[in-house]
N, C-alpha and C positions, 0 to 999 in steps of 0.2 A: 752815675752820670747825672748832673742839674740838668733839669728839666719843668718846663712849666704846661700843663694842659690847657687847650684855649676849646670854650665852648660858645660857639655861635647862634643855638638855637635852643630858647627856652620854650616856647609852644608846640616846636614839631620840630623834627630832627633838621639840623644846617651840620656847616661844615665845621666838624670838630678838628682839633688834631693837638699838637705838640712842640711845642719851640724851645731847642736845645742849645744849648753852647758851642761855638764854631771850638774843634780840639787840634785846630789849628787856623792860619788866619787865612791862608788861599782855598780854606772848604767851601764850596759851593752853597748856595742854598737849594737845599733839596726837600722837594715833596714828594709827599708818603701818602697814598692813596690806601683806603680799605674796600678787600676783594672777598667775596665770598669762599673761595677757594683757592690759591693758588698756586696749586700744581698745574691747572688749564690753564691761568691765568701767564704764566710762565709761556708756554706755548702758543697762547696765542701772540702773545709781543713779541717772540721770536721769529714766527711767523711772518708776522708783519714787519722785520727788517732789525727789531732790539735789537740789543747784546744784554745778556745777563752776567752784569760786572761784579757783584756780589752774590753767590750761590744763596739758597735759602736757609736758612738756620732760624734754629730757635729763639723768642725772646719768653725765657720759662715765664712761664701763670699768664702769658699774656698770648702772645702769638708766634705766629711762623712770619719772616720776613726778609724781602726778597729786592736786592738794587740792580735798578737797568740804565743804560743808556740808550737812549732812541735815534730815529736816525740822522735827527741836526744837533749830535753829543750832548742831548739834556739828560743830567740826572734826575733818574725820579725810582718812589720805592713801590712796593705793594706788599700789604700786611694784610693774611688773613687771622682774626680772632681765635684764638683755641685755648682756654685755659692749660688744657692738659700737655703744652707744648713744655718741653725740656728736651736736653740733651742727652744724647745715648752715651750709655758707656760708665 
């Protein structure tokens, strides 16, 4: 997948992330938020009304990563950190 990393903060941490190619042209623009955790973090946006439209899965050596819709249908993701993330099986 083309992708470019974007780094906003060179003295103290800002908001980094990722801008990827639309893999099709009606794809939304969606942001990807990083969570300490998220398996609670799952729960609590459900709680709060989410849908979790993508289940969580792995992105190997990097993380675990999870797409919701909120409740006026914005996508948005949450990715927590885990190197040792892959797939079972």
């Amino acid at each position: 997948m083309e992708y470019w990393t974007i780094s906003t903060g060179e003295s103290q941490p800002g908001i980094n992330g990722v801008l990827m190619t639309r893999r099709d042209p009606t794809q939304p623009c969606v942001n990807t938020m990083d969570v300490a955790e998220l398996d609670p973090t799952i729960t609590v946006i459900e709680a709060a009304g989410g849908l979790c439209v993508v289940p969580k899965m792995p992105i190997p050596g990097v993380g675990w990563l999870a797409y919701f819709k909120d409740t006026e249908s914005h996508i948005f993701g949450a990715m927590q950190a885990d190197a040792a993330a892959k797939f079972n099986g």
